[in-house]
N, C-alpha and C positions, 0 to 999 in steps of 0.2 A: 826325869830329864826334860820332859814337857814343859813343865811349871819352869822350870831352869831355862829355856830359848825365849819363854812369853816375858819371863824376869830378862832377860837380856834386852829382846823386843822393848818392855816399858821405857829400860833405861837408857838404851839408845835412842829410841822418840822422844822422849825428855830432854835432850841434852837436843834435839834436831828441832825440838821445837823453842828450847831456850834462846838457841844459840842463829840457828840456821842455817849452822854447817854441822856438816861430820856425820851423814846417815850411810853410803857405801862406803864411810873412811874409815867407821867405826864396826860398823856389824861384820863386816868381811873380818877382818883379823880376830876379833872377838869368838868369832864362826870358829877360825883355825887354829888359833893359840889357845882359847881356852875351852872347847868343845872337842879339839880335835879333829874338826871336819873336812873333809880334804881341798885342795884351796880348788878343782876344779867345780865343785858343788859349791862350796860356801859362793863363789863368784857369782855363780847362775844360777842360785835362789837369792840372793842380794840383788840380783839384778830387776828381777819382777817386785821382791820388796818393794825395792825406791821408787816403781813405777805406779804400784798403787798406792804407796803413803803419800806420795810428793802430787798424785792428781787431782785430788780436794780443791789443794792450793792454788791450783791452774786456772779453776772455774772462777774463785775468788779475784784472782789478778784480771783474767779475762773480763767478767763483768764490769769491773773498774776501768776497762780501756788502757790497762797498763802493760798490754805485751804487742811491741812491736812483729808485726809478722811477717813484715819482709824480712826481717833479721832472719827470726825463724825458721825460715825456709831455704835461706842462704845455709844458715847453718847445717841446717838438716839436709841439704845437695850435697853436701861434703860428708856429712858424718854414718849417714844412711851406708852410701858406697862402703865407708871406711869400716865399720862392723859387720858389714855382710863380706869382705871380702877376710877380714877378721875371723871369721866363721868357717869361712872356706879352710882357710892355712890351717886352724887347728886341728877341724876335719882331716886333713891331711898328714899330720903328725903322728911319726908313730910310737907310741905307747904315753903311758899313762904320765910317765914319770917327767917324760919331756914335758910335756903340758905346763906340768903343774911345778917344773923350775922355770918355764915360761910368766906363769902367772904370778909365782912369790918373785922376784925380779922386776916385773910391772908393778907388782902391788907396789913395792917399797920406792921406786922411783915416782909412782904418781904420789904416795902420801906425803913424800919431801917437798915434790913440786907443788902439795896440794896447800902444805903447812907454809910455803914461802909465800904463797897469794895470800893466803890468812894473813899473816904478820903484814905485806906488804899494800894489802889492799887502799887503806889511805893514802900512801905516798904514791900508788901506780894511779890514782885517780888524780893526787892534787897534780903528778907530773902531765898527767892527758890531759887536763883542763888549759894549762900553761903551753902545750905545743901544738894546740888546735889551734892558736891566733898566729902560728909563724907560717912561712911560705911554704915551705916543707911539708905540711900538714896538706895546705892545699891542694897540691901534685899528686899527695901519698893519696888522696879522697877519689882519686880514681881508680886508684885498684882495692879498695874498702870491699866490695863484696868479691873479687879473687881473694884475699885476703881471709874474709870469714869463710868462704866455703873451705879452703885449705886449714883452716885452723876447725872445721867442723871434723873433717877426715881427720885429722892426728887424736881430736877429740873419741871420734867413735873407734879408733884403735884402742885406743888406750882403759875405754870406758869398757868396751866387751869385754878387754883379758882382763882388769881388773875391778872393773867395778865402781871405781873410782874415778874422780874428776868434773863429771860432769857439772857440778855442783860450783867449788868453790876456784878451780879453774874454769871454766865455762865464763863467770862474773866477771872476773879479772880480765879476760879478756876483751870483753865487750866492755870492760868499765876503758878499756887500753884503743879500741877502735872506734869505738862511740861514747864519745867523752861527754857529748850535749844531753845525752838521753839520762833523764833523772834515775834517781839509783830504785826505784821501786820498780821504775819499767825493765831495765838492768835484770831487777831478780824476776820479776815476771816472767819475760823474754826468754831466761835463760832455765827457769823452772820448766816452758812449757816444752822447751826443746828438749830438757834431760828429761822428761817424764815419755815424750816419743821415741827418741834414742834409749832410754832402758828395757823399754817395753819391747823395740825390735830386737836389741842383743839378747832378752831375755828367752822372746823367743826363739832366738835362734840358738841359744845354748838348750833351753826345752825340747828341741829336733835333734841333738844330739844324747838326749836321755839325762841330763846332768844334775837336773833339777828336782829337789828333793820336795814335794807337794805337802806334804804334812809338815813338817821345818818352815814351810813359808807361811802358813795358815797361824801356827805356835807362835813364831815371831809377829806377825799383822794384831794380834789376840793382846801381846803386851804393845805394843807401840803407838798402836792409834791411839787407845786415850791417855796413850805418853806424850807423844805431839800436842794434845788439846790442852796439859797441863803446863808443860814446859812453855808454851806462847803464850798462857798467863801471865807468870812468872817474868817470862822475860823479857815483858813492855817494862820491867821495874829496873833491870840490871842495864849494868851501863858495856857495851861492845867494847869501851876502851878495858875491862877489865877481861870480859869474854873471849875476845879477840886471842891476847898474848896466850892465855891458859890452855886452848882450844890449838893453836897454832903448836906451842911445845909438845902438846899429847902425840897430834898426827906427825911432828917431824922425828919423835923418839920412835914412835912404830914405825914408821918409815925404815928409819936406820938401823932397825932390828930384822926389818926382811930386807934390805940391800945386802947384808952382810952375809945372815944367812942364805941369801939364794949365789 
């Protein structure tokens, strides 16, 4: 069963470094549908995952000058609150079973929403480029950081109980409030925040005992030098084919835990 989570591990960093989505979208149900593992653990050893595969990538962006940090922090005013109070509620929930039709219910609503930003991401950018020249835009520029800190908080909701989002919701939306900022600073930006925000949900599902230490070590074992070969590979493939493939995966798993929860 070891060999079997590092096999998972590889192939989900493969496909997260191919693609550049789908690392909490995919290891989480992967975790519960085909391992079995209960969706409150699969969450909160997914959650430390993504914090140390995605932190490499932080230092890389950072040195480049390419992550905005006021954004950052905006974000992370809102999302910080929004997962530690996330933590509290579950804390507070009684029994096992609540939780965990809390979390399949989350899962499945974040990976539809997560699969809509994938499909949509070029139209939600060509439309932001096109309504940052109207007057609307200019009035709207005053409440830009109420704005992201509020969309930080829905983010860190949603990202504790599921695991999910951070990623390819997170872009979307800064590609939707910050249409100027080129798309490399976008992923930077918003890698450096999910990598602080997974890291605090992570811990704070760790304080609840949830987190399965040897599961996260088996996984990290295949995935790192999954990510190092899928980013090979995937300067050569084109997004416009990536995109659609990757968008249908997360919105079928999606719609298989909306149903069932």
């Amino acid at each position: 069963m070891e060999l079997a989570y590092s096999f998972a591990g590889l192939v989900v960093g493969f496909i997260v470094g191919l693609t550049g989505i789908g690392g909490g979208a995919l290891m989480t149900p992967i975790l519960i549908v085909v391992f079995g593992i209960p969706p409150i653990t699969a969450v909160s050893t997914d959650l430390l995952y993504a914090a140390v595969t995605k932190f490499g990538g932080t230092i890389s962006y950072a040195r480049k000058k390419l992550v905005e940090w006021k954004v950052v922090i905006l974000l992370l005013s809102g999302s910080i609150p929004g997962s530690l109070l996330t933590i509290g509620y579950l804390k507070g929930l009684d029994g096992l079973e609540q939780i965990e039709h809390l979390m399949n219910l989350t899962l499945g609503i974040s990976l539809v929403l997560t699969s809509i930003a994938v499909f949509l991401r070029n139209k939600i950018r060509d439309q932001a480029m096109k309504w940052q020249h109207t007057r609307a835009a200019t009035h709207a520029r005053r409440w830009r950081p109420v704005v992201t800190v509020t969309m930080g908080f829905a983010l860190g909701g949603l990202v504790t109980l599921s695991s999910v989002g951070a990623g390819a919701l997170g872009t979307a939306l800064l590609i939707l409030l910050y249409p100027r900022m080129t798309m490399q600073t976008i992923v930077g930006t918003d890698l450096v925040h999910a990598v602080v925000l997974t890291a605090v949900a992570g811990a704070g599902h760790y304080q609840m005992g949830s987190v399965d230490m040897a599961l996260l070590i088996y996984l990290l074992i295949g995935s790192l030098p999954g990510v190092f070969m899928g980013s090979h590979i995937g300067t050569r493939l084109s997004p416009k084919v990536m995109q659609p493939i990757m968008g249908s995966i997360l919105l079928a798993i999606g719609l298989r835990f909306v149903i069932a929860g």
